[in-house]
FIZABA-216868 format. One record per residue (C-alpha): x, y, z; residue in three letters; residue number from 1. Coordinates in pm, whole numbers. Layout:
+--------+--------+--------+-----+-----+
!   east !  north !     up !  aa !   i !
+--------+--------+--------+-----+-----+
!      X !      Y !      Z ! ALA ! NUM !
...
+--------+--------+--------+-----+-----+
END
This chain:
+--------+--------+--------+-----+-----+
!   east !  north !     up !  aa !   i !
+--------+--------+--------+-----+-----+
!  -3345 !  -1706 !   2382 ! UNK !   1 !
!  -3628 !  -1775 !   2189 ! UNK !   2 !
!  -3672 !  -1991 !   1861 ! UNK !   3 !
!  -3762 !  -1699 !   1659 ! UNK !   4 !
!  -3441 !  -1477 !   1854 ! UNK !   5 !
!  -3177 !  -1771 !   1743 ! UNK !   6 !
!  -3298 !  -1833 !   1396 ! UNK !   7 !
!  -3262 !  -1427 !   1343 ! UNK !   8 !
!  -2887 !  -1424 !   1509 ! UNK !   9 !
!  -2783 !  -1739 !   1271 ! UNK !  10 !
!  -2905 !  -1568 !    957 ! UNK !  11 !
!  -2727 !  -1243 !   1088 ! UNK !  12 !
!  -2405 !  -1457 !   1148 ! UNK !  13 !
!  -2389 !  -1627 !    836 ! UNK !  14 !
!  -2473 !  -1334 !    615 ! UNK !  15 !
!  -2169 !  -1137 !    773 ! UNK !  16 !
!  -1955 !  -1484 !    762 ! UNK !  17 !
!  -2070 !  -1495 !    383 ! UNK !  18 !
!  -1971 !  -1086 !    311 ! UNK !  19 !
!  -1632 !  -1204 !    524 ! UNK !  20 !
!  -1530 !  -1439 !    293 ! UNK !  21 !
!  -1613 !  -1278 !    -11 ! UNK !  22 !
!  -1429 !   -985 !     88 ! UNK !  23 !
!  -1151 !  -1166 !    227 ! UNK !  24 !
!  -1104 !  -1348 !    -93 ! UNK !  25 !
!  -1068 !  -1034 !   -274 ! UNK !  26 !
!   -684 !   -959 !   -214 ! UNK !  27 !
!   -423 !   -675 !   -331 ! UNK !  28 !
!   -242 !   -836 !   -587 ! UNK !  29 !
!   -431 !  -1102 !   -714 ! UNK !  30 !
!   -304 !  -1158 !   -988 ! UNK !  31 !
!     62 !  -1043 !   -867 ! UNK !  32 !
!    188 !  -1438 !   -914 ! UNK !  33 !
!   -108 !  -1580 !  -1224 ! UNK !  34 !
!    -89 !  -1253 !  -1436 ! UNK !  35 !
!    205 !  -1030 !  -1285 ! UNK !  36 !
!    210 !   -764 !  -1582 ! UNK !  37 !
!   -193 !   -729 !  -1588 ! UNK !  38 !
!   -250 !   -427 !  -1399 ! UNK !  39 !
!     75 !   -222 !  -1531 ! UNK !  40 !
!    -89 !   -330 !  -1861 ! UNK !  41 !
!   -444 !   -201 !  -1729 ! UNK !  42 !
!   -272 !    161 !  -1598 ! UNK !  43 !
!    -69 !    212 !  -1921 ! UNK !  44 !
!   -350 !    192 !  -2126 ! UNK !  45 !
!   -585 !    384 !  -1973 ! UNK !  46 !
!   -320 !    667 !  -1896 ! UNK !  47 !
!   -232 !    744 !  -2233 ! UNK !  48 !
!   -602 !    674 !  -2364 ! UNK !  49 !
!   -731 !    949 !  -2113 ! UNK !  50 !
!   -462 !   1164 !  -2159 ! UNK !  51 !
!   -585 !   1253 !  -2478 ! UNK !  52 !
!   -972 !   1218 !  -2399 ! UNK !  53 !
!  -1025 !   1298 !  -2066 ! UNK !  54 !
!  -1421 !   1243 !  -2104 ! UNK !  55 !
!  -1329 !    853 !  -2054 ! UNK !  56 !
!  -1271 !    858 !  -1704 ! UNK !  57 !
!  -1668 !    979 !  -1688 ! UNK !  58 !
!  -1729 !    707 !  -1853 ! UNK !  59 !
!  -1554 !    417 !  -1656 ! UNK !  60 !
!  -1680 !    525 !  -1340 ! UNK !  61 !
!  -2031 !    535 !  -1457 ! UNK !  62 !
!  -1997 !    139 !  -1634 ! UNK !  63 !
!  -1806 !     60 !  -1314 ! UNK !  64 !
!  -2136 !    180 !  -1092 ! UNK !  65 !
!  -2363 !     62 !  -1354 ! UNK !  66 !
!  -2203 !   -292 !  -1295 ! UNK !  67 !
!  -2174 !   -298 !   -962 ! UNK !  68 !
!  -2571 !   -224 !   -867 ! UNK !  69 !
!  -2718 !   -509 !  -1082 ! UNK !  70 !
!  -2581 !   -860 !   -999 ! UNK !  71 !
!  -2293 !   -701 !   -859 ! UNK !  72 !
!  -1973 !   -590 !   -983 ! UNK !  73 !
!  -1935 !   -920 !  -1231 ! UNK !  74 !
!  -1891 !   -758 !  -1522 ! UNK !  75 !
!  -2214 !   -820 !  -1619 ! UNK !  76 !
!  -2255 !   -463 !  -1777 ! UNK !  77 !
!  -2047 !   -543 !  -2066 ! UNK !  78 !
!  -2264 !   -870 !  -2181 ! UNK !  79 !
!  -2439 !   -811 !  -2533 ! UNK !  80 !
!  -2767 !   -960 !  -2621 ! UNK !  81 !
!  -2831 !  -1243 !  -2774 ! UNK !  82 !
!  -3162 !  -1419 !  -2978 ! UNK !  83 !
!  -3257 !  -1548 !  -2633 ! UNK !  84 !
!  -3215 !  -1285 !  -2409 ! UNK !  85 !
!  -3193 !   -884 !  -2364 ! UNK !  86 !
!  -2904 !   -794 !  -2196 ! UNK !  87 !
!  -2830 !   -516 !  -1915 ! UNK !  88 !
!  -2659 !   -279 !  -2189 ! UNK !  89 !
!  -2952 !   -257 !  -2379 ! UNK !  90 !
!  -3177 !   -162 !  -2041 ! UNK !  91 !
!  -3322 !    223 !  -2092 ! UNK !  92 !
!  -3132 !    372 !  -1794 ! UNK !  93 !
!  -2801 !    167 !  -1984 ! UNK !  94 !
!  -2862 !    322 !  -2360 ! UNK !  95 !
!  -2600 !    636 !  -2290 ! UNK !  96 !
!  -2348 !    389 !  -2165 ! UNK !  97 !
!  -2017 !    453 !  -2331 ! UNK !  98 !
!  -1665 !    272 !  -2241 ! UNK !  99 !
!  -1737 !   -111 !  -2350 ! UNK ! 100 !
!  -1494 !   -108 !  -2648 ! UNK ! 101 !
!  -1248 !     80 !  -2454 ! UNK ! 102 !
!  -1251 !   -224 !  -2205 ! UNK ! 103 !
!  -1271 !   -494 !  -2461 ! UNK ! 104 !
!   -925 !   -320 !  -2567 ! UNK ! 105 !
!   -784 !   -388 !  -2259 ! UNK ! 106 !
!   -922 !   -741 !  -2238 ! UNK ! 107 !
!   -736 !   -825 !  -2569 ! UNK ! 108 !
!   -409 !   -717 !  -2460 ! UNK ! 109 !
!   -475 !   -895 !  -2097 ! UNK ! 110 !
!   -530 !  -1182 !  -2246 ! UNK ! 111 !
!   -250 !  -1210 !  -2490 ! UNK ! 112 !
!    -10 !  -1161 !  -2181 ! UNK ! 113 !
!   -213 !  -1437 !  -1968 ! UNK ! 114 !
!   -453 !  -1603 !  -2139 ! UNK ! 115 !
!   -818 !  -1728 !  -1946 ! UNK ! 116 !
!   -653 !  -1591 !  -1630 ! UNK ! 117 !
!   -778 !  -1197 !  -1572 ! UNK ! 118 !
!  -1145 !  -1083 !  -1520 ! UNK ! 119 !
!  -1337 !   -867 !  -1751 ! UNK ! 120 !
!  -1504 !   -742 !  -1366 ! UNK ! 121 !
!  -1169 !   -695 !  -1254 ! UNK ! 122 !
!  -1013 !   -530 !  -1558 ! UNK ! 123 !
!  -1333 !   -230 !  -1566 ! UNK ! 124 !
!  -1260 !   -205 !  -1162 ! UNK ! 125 !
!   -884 !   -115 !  -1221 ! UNK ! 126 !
!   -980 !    121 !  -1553 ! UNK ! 127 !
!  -1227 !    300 !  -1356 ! UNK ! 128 !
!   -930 !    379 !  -1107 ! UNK ! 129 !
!   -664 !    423 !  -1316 ! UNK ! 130 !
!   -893 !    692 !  -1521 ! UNK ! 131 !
!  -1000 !    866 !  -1220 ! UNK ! 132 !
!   -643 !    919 !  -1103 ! UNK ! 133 !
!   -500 !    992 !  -1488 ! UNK ! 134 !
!   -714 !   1340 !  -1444 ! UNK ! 135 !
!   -592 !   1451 !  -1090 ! UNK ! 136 !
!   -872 !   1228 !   -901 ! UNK ! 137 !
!   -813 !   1024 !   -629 ! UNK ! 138 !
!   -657 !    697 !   -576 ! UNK ! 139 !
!   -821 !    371 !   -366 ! UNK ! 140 !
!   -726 !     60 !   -368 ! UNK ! 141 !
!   -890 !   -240 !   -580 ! UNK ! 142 !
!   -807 !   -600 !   -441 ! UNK ! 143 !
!   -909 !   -838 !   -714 ! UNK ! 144 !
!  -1006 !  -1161 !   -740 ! UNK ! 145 !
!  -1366 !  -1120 !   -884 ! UNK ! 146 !
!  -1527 !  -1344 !  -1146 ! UNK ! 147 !
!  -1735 !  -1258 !  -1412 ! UNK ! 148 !
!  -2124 !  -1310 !  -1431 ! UNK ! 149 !
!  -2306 !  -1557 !  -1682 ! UNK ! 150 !
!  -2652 !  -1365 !  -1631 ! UNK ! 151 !
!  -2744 !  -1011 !  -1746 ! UNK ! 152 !
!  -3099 !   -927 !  -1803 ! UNK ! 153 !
!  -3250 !   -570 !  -1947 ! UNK ! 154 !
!  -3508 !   -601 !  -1680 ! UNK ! 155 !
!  -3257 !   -604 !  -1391 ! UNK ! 156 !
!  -3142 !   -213 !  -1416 ! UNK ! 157 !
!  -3520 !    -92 !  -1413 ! UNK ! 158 !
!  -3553 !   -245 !  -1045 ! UNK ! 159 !
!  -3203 !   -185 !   -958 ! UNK ! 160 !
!  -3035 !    132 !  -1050 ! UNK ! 161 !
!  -3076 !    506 !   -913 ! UNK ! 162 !
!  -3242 !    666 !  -1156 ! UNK ! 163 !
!  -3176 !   1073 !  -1218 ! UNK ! 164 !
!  -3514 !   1133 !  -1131 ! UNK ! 165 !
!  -3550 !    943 !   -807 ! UNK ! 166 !
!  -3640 !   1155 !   -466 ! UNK ! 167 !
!  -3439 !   1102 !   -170 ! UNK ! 168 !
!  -3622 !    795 !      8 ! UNK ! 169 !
!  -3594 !    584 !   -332 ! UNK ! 170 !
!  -3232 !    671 !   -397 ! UNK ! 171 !
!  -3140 !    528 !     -7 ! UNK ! 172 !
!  -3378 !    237 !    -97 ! UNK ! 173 !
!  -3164 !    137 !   -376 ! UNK ! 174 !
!  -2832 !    202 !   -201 ! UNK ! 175 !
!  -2915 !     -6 !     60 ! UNK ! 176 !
!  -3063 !   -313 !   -128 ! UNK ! 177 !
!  -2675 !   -356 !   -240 ! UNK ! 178 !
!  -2496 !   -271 !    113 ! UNK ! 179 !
!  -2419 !    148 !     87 ! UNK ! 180 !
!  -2547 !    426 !    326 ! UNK ! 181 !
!  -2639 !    760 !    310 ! UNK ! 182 !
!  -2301 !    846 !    335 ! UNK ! 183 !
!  -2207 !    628 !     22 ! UNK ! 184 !
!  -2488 !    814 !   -157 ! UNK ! 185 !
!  -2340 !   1144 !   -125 ! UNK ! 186 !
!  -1986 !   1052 !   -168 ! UNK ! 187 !
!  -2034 !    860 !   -501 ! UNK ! 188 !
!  -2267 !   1134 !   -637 ! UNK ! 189 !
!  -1994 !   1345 !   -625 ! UNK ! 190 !
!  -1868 !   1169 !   -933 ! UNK ! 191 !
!  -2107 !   1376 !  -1090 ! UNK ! 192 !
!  -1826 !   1646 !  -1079 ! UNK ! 193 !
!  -1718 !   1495 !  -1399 ! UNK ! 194 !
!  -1942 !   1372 !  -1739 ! UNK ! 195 !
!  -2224 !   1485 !  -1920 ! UNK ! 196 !
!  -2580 !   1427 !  -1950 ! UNK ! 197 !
!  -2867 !   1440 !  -2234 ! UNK ! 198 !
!  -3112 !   1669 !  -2259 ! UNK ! 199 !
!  -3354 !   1444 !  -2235 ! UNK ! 200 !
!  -3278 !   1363 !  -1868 ! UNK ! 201 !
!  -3377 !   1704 !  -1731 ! UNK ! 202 !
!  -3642 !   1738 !  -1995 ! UNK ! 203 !
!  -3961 !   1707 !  -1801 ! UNK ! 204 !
!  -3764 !   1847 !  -1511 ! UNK ! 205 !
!  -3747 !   2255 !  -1719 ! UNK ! 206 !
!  -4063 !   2200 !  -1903 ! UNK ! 207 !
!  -4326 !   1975 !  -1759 ! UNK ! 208 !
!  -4229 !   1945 !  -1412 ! UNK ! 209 !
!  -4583 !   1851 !  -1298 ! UNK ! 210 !
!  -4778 !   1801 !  -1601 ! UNK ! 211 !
!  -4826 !   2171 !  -1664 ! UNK ! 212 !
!  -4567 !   2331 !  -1821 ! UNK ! 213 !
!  -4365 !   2417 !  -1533 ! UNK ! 214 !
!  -4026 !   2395 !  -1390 ! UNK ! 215 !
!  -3880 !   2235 !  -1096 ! UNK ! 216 !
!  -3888 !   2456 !   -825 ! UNK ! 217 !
!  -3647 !   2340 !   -644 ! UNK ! 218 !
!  -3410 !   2419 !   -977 ! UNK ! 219 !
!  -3239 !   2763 !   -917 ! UNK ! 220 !
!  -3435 !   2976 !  -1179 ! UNK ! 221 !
!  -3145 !   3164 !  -1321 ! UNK ! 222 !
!  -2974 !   2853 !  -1430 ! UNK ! 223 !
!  -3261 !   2719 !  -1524 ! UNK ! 224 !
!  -3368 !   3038 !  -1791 ! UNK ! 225 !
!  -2988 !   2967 !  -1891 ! UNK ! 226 !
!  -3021 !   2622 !  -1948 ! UNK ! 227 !
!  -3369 !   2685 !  -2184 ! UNK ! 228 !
!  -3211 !   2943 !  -2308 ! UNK ! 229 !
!  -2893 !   2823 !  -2407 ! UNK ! 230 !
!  -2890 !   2444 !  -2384 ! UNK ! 231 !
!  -3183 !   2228 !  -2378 ! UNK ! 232 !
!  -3363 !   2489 !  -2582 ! UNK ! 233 !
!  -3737 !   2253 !  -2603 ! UNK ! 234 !
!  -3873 !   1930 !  -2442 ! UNK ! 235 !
!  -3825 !   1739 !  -2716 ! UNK ! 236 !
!  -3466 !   1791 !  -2751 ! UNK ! 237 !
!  -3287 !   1421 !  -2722 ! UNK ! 238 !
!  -2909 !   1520 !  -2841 ! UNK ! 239 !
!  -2800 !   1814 !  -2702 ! UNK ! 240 !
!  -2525 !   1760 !  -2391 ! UNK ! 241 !
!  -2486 !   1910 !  -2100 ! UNK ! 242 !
!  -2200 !   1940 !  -1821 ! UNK ! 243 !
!  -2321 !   1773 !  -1486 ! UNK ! 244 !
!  -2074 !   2088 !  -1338 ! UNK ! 245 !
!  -2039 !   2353 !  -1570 ! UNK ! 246 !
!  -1677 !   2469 !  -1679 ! UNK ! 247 !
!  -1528 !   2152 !  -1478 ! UNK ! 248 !
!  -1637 !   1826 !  -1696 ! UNK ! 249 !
!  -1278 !   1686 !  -1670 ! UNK ! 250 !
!  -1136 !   1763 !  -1341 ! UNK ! 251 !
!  -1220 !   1584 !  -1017 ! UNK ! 252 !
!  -1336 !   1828 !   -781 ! UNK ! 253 !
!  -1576 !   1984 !   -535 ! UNK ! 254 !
!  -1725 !   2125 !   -821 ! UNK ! 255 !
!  -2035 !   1984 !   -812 ! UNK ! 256 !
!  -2121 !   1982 !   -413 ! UNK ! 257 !
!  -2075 !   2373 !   -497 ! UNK ! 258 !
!  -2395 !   2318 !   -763 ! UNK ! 259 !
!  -2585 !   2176 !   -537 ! UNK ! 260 !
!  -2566 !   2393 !   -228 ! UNK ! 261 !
!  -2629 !   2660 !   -504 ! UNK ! 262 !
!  -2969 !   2467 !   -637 ! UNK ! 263 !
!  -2803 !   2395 !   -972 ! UNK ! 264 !
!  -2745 !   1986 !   -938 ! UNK ! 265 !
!  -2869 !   1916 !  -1257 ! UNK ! 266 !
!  -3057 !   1568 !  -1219 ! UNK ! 267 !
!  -3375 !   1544 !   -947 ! UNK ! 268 !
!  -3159 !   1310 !   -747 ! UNK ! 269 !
!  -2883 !   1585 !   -708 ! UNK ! 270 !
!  -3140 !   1853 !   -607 ! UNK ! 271 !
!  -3258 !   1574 !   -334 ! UNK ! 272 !
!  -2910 !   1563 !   -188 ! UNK ! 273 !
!  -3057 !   1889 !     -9 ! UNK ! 274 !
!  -3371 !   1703 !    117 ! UNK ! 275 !
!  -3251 !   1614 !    460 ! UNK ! 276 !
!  -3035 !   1762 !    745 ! UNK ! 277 !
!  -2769 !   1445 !    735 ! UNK ! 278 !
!  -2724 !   1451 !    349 ! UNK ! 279 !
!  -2681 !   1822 !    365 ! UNK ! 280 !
!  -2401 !   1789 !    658 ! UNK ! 281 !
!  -2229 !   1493 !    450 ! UNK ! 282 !
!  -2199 !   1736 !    189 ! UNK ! 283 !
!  -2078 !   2072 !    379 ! UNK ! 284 !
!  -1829 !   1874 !    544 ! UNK ! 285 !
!  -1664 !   1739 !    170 ! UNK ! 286 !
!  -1668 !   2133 !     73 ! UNK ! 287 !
!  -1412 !   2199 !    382 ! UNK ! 288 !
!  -1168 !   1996 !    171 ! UNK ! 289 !
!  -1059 !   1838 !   -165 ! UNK ! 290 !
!   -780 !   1585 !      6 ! UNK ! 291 !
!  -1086 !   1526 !    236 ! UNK ! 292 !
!  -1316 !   1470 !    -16 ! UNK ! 293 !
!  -1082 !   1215 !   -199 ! UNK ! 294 !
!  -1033 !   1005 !    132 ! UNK ! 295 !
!  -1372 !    962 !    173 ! UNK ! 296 !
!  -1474 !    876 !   -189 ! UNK ! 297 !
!  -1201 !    620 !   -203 ! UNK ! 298 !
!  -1349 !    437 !     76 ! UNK ! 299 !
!  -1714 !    488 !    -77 ! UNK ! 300 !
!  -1617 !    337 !   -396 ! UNK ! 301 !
!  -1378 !    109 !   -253 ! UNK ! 302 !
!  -1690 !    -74 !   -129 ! UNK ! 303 !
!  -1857 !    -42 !   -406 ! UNK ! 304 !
!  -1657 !   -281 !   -580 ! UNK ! 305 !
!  -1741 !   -521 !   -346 ! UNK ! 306 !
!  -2074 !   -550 !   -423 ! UNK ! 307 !
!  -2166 !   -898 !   -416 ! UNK ! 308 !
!  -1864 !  -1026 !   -640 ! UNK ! 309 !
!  -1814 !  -1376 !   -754 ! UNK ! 310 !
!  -1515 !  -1567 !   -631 ! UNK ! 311 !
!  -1361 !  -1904 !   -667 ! UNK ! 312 !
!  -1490 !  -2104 !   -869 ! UNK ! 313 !
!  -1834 !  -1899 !   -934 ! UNK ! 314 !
!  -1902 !  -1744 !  -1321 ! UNK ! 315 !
!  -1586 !  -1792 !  -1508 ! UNK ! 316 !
!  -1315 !  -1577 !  -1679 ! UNK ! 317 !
!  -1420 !  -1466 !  -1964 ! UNK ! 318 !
!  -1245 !  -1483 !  -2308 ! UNK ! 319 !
!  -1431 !  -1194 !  -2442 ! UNK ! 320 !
!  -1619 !   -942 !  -2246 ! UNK ! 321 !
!  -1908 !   -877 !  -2448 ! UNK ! 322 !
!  -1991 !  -1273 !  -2433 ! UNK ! 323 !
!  -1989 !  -1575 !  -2271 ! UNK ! 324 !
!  -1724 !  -1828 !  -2306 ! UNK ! 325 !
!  -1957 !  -2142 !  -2454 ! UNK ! 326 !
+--------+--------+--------+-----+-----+
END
């Protein structure tokens, strides 16, 4: 074997010894001896909070994938600015964000039962869950263990993130950079079957498509004369909000795979789910089933939450989420 051949094999071998350990580290039941109340605290909360607001499981998820795609899932989300530095939150693709109090809630009454002991990463893993399965969604597992992050930088989601209007090479581009596959991509999109989205975000997409005037053509036309008609009714409309699957915000479904095969995903990245013959086979094969389709997403956001966490004695437990502890 050549030089170049080993050198390739040892950085190959120690980047799946490093994932190994991280993941192994991350166990069911962390906290089950430190903190044993922590997660029935976590569950109760969010069960009767969504209960009565079902829009906050939309929420969770999306500060949960938010987190997870820049500096990986460390909590770093949740960070506010400071004098010194912009933090993620206030990012452009971050501004419609909701969820932080809700999980600064939780914090508080995590930490009164074990003080300096439970992550703020772990606590919005477990709430993202919890909230999924309080409206009918499925259930995965979430081993804990993660740390939370000391960095978060406003530049950081502009390089990192999917972004609503990315085509389909640029959305697997950004999956991969953090360890997901095509089959990841169409799985978590399918989160999109819950939430809401801004006007704004399909703006250019009805009314200046190409710099024209136009409309996306590959936007069903009927639903798009609706949604000028009805919803978004000019391009400069910022406050108006729309369903991501219409009639369906609050229950986990196949309601938005339907959308799409129908040309009615509402964001540029939904309608590019359809771009190739594997995305498009992904998807037909989640419509055969809802128990299916929860399996699979489990799994997909299972690993999600993996995403380059901090263990042992990386980061620190914070006090507070929305700050560092010194």
């Amino acid at each position: 074997m050549g030089s170049q051949s080993y050198l390739k094999v040892l950085v190959i071998c120690l980047i799946a010894a490093l994932l190994g350990s991280t993941q192994a580290q991350l166990q069911l039941g962390f906290y089950a001896k430190s903190c044993p109340k922590a997660e029935q605290i976590i569950f109760n909360y969010v069960v009767e909070h969504v209960h009565r607001v079902p829009s906050l499981a939309a929420a969770l998820v999306r500060l949960h994938f938010h987190d997870c795609f820049v500096q990986g899932c460390d909590a770093s989300v949740l960070l506010n600015s400071t004098k010194n530095n912009q933090a993620e939150k206030d990012s452009i693709p971050n501004l419609t964000l909701r969820g932080f109090d809700f999980i600064e809630g939780i914090k508080s009454l995590v930490e009164a039962e074990c003080p300096g002991v439970v992550s703020c990463a772990d606590v919005l893993a477990l709430s993202a869950r919890d909230s999924i399965h309080a409206i009918g969604g499925p259930y995965w597992n979430v081993p804990t263990g993660r740390r939370d992050g000391l960095i978060s930088r406003a530049t950081d989601p502009l390089v990192s993130l999917p972004a609503p209007f990315h085509n389909l090479t640029t959305l697997l581009s950004r999956f991969a950079n953090v360890g997901l596959d095509v089959n990841d991509l169409v799985l978590l999109n399918g989160a999109h079957t819950i939430g809401i989205a801004h006007c704004s975000t399909i703006a250019n997409r009805l009314y200046n498509f190409t710099g024209k005037g136009d409309t996306d053509p590959n936007l069903d036309s009927e639903y798009a004369k609706n949604l000028k008609t009805l919803k978004c009714k000019n391009i400069n409309d910022k406050t108006t909000l729309i369903e991501l699957d219409p009639g369906s915000r609050d229950t986990f479904d196949l309601g938005f795979y339907k959308q799409v095969v129908k040309r009615r995903g509402l964001f540029q990245s939904d309608a590019a789910l359809l771009d190739s013959s594997i995305t498009r086979s992904i998807i037909a094969k989640q419509l055969q089933s809802t128990q299916g389709f929860f399996v699979e997403f489990a799994k997909s956001i299972e690993k999600m939450g993996r995403i380059n966490v901090k263990i042992g004695t990386e980061g620190e437990i914070r006090k507070h989420c929305a700050r560092v502890n010194n």
